[in-house]
N, C-alpha and C positions, 0 to 999 in steps of 0.2 A: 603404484607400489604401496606395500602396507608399511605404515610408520608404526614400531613394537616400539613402546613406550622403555624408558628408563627406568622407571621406579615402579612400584606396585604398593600402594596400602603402608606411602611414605619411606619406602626400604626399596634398595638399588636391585635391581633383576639381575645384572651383571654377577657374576658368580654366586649367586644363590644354590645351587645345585650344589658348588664345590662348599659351601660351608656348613651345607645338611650331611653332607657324606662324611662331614670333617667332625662333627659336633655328635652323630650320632643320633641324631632327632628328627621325628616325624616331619614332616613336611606339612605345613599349616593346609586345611581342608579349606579351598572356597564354596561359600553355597552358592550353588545355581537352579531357576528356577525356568524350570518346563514350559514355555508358553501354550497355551491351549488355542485351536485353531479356532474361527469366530463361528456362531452360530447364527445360519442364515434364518432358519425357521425356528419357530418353538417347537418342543417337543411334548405334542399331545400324545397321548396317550390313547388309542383304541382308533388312533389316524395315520395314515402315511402320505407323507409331503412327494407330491408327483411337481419336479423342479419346471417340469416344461411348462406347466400354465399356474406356476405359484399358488397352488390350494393345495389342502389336506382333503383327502378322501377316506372316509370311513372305512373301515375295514370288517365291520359286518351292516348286515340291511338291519332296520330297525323301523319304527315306528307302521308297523303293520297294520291293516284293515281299516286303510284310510283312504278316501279315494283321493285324485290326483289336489281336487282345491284343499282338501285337507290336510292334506301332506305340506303343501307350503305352509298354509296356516300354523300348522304345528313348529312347522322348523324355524318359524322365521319368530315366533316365541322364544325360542333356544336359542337366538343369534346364529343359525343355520340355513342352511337353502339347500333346495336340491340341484343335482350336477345336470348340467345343459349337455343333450348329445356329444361334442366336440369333448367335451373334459371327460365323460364315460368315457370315450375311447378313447382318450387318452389314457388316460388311468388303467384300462387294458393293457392297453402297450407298454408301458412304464412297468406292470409287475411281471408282462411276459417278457420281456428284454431284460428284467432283474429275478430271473429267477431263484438266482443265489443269493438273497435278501437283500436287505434294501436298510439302511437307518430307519430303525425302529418297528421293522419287519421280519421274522426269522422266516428260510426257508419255506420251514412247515407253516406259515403264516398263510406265506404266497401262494404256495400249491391249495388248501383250505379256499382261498379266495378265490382261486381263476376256478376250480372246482363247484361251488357254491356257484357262481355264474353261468362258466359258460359247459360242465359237464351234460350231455344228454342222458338222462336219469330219473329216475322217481324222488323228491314227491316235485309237481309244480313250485318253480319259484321265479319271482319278477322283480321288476324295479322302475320305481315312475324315473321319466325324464324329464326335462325343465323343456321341453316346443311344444309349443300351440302353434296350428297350424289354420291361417286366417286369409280368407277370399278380397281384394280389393280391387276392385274396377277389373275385376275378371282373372287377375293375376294371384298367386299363391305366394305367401308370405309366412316366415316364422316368425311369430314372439317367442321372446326365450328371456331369462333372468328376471326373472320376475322377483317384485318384491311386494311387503304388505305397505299400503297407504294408506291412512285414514280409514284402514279396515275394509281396504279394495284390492284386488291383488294386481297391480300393475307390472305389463312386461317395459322392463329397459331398454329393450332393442326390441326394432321388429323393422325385419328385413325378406328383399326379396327372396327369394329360394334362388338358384344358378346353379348350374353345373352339377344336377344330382338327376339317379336314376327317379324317371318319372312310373314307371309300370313294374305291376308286382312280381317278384321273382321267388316262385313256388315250384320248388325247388329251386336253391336260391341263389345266395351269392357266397362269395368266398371270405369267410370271417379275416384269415390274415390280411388280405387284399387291402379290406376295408380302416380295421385297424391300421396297415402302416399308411395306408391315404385315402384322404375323404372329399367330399365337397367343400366348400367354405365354413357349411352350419353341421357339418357331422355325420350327411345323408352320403348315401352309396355312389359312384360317380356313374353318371351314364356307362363306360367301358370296363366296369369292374368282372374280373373273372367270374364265372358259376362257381358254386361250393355248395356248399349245405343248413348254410344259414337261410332260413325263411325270413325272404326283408317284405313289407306290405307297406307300400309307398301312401303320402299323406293325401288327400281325399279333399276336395274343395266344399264340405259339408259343413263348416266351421265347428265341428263338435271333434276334432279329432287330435289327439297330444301322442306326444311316445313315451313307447314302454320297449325294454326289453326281458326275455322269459326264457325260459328252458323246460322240458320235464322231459319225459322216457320216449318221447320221439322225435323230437327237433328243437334247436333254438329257434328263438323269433327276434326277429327286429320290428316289431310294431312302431310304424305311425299314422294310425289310425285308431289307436285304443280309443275307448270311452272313456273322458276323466270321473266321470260318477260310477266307476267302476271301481268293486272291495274283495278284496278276497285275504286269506289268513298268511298266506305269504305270502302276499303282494306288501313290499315296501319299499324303503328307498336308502341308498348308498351314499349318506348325506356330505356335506360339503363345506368346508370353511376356509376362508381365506387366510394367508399365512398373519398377515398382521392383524386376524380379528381377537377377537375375546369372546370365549364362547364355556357354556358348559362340557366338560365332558361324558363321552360315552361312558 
């Protein structure tokens, strides 16, 4: 039960009503103050906070005609990195499940972004992915999360591949499919629907990382791009974690 206190600000509650209406007099104003709800992320600016794997994803591609080792290098200067398959597509899903914006996204934001991606269109445009795709004792492996060391670009992880389609599918797979579920590392699952995504599975040649692309006649899901590969729209959808500190876009 709620216990209503007696007095208020040293003066009895108890007929207070009846001696405002008696007196003729305002009824004294209390201030009250708005709590504001907590802020889980910062709020960068030219980034949007995808809650499922707590990073901010840039909101346009930048750092262009760079090839893939350059792309780290450059980012991880800016306290940046690039996004590892699994967080792309997350971050997919995130703005196609928000398509009525999102904190610190309008609308027109979202539509601009999923457009810019994944529209089939003129001109060419791409984006490096954080997997290297690496040969050990015969078995195929991702590095991903790389960072700079000592001026070396070290992956964080490197794990076996499991549970992804192994052979190319040209004509290909089905983009929602894949977005709402994946392998472990972000790769197409063996049983994934056809669609119209061109996927190009990883390649036991150690030279091979992913990219994904669009222009005026199909998307790609490359994993098997060349990382010394540059072109003028190729860049990358960079990446920062919610508690880093980083320059902005």
């Amino acid at each position: 039960m709620i216990q209503i206190p007696k007095n208020f600000m040293g003066k009895p509650i108890a007929g207070s009503l009846e001696r405002v209406l008696s007196n003729g007099t305002t009824p004294p104003v209390v201030e009250t103050h708005t709590l504001q709800p907590p802020i889980n992320a910062p709020d960068f600016s030219g980034y949007i906070f995808v809650p499922s794997i707590g990073i901010y994803m840039a909101k346009e591609r930048t750092h262009h005609r760079l090839n893939w080792y350059q792309t780290h290098e450059a980012l991880h200067k800016e306290n940046k990195r690039m996004p590892t398959l699994n967080e792309f597509r997350e971050y997919l899903k995130y703005l196609k499940e928000n398509s009525g914006g999102v904190a610190g996204a309008s609308v027109s934001e979202i539509q601009t972004i999923l457009d810019d991606i994944l529209t089939v269109r003129d001109p060419w445009r791409a984006e490096w992915l954080d997997a290297d795709f690496k040969v050990d004792n015969e078995e195929l492996y991702i590095h991903y999360n790389h960072r700079s060391v000592s001026g070396q670009l070290v992956p964080q992880n490197k794990e076996l591949l499991t549970d992804y389609l192994t052979t190319d599918r040209t004509p290909g797979i089905d983009l929602e499919s894949w977005i709402q579920s994946a392998s472990p590392h972000g790769l197409p699952k063996p049983e994934i629907k056809k669609g119209k995504l061109y996927y190009w599975a990883p390649m036991k040649d150690n030279k091979s990382v992913a990219r994904f692309d669009v222009d005026s006649d199909r998307a790609n899901l490359y994993c098997y791009g060349r990382p010394v590969f540059t072109y003028a729209s190729l860049g990358v959808f960079c990446v920062c974690e919610a508690n880093a500190s980083l320059q902005k876009i």
